[in-house]
N, C-alpha and C positions, 0 to 999 in steps of 0.2 A: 333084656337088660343084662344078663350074664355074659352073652356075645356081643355087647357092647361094652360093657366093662376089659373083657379080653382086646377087644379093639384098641381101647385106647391106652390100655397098659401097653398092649404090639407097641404102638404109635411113641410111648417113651421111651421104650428100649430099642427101636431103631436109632431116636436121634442119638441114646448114649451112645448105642453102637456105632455109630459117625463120627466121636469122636470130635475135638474140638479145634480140627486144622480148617476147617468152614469155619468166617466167622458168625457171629449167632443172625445178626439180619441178614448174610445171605442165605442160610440155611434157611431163614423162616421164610427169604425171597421166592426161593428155589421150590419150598414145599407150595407154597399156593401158587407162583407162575404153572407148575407139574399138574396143581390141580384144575387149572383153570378147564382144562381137556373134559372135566365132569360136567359142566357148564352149557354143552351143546344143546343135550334135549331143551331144554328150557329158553332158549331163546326167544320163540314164537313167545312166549308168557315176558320177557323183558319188552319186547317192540308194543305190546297192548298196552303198557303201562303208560300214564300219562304223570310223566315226572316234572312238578312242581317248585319252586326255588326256594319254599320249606324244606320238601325231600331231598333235594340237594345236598340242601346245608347238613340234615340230619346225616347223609349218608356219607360227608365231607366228617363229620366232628365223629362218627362211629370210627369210620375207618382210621378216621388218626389215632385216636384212643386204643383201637385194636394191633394199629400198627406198633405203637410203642410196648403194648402186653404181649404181641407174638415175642418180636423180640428177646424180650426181657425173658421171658418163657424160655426159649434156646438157651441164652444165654446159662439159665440156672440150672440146666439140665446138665451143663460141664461143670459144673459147683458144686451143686448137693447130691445127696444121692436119690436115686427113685422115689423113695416111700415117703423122706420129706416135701419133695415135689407134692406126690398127689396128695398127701395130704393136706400140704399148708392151698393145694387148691381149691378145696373146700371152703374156704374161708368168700370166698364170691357170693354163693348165696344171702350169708350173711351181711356184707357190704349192702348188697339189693338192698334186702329186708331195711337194713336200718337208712338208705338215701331216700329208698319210697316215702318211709315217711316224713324224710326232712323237703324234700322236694316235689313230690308228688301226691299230696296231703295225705298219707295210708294213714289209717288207727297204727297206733302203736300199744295196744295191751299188755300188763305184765306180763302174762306170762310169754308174750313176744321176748321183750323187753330182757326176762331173766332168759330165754334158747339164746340169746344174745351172749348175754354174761359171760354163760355157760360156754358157747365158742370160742371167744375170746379167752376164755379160760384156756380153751383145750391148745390155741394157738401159742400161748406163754410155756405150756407144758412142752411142745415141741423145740419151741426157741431156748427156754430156759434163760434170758437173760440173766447176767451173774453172776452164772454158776458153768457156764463154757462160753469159747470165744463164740461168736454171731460173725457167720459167714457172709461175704456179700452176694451170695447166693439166695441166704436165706432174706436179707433186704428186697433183693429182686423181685421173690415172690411173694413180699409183702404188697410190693408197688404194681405187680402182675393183676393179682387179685382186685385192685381198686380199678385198674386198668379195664380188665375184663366188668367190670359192675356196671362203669358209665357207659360201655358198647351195650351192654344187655338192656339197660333202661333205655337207649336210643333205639333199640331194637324194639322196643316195648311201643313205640312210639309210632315205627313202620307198620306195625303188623296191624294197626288199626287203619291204617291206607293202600297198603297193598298185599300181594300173598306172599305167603310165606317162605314159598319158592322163591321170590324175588327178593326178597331180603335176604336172603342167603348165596344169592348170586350176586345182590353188589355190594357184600361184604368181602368176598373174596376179589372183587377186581377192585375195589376201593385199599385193600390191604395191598394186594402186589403192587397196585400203583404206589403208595406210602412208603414200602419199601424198595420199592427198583433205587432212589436214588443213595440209599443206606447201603445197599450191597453191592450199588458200584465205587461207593467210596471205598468201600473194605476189599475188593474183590481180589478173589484168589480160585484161578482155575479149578473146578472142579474133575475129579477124575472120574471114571465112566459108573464105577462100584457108588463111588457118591451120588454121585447123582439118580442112578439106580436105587437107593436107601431111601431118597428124602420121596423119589416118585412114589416108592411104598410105603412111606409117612401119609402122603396125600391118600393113597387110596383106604391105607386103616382107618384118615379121619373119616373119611366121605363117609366108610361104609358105619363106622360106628355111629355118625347122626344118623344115618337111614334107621339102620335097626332098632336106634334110640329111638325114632318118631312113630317106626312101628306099637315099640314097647306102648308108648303112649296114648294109641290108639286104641288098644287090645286090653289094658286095664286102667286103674284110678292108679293116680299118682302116689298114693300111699300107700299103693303094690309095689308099684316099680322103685320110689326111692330108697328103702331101705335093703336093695342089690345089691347098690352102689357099696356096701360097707364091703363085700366081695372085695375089691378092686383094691383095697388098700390091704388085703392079706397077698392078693397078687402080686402087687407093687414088691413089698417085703422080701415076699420070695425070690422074686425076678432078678431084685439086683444083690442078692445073697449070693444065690444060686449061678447068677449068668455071669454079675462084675464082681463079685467078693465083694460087697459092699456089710458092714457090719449091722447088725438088726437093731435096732435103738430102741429100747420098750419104750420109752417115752414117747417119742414118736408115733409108734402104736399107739399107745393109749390117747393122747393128745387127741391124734388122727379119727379114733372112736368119737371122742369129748363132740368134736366139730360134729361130726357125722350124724350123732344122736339127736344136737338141737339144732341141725337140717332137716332131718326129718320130721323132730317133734313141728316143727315152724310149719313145714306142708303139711302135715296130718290136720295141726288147728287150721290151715285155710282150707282144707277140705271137710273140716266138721261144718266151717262160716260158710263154705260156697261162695266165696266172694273170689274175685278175679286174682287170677294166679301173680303174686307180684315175687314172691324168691323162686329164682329158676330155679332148676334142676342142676347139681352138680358137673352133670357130663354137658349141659348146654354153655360151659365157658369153657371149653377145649379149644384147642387151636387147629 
């Protein structure tokens, strides 16, 4: 989990490092067409599948939802700075937590109910409406977040009919497909350095769900999620340090708030033993 954390903090400070003369759906085009090249071994496991006009649809309504969340994701990465990113991305599990149960009939217990609150709390800490201007940045990753929750429940949905490998491969070619025609409306030559960036975007994701699925095999969830708090002192650092970006204790703290009734939220489903419905924060990454 700590070298999955580094992963996907790499994975933010490449795209800031690209800088915002890509526009944001080509960059996010660019980063999954690059990655598609991960997709080979698993082929033999897509041709076994026997794909249904259910899975279709599910893999048709992910991939849109995902596509307009990569997007948006790019997009806010030329916006805000780092550590508001990973932070306000936190905010997905919670999304989960509370569609599960308006949709997907979950218990909703207090104290689910108050790790809720208590997010939501930490998310206004960040934002601060008020009390400073609200970037369209920060909007972004408001709509990113929601974005990312309906891909993860549609995912929720796959993993009960096919494997898991397979879901993750026609997430990726359902997303490049969603966006090829976004980033040919915008399109603007890439130069060789760029392009070379986003292909190492691709590969810090790839490699950060691998070692993430490891993490998860190797301990209980309620080892691995509280890592994750890692990633958002790295964040901090990262664009202190790399972009002069200013440190916002808010933000920090905020970025805590969220992280804490994350975990508390997975600890209680692993005291219940009942089926994992809030993913894991690094499972809505792009």
């Amino acid at each position: 989990m700590v070298v999955t954390g580094l992963c996907f903090v790499t994975v933010t400070a490449l795209v800031k490092l690209n800088g915002f003369r890509i526009p944001a759906a080509e960059a996010a085009f660019l980063r999954y067409a690059l990655g598609l090249v991960f997709l080979l071994p698993i082929l033999g496991a897509l041709k076994r599948v026997e794909f249904t006009p259910r899975l279709w649809r599910i893999f048709a309504i992910r991939g849109a939802f995902h596509t307009v969340g990569v997007t948006l994701w790019f997009f806010a990465m030329t916006q805000i700075s780092i550590a508001e990113v990973t932070a306000m991305n936190y905010l997905t599990p919670v999304y989960v937590t509370i569609a599960a149960a308006l949709f997907l009939g979950e218990k909703l217990a207090m104290r689910r109910i108050a790790a809720v609150l208590c997010a939501l709390a930490g998310a206004m800490i960040i934002l601060r409406p008020g009390f400073r201007e609200l970037s369209i940045g920060h909007i972004a990753m408001l709509a990113v977040a929601m974005m990312f929750c309906v891909s993860y429940l549609t995912a929720k949905l796959q993993a009960d009919a096919i494997p898991a490998s397979v879901v993750v491969a026609m997430l990726s070619i359902t997303v490049t497909i969603g966006l090829a025609p976004l980033a040919y409306s915008v399109w603007i030559t890439p130069t060789l350095n760029e392009i070379g960036v986003l292909f190492a975007v691709a590969c810090f994701a790839t490699a950060g769900h691998y070692t993430m699925t490891l993490a998860f095999a190797a301990a209980p969830l309620t080892v691995t999620q509280p890592v994750t708090f890692i990633q958002l002192v790295w964040a901090v650092s990262l664009g202190y340090f790399a972009f002069g970006e200013a440190v916002d204790i808010w933000v920090i703290v905020g970025g805590f708030v969220i992280l804490g009734s994350v975990t508390f939220i997975t600890w209680r489903e692993a005291m219940l033993k009942r089926g994992e419905i809030t993913p894991m924060s690094h499972e809505t990454k792009v």
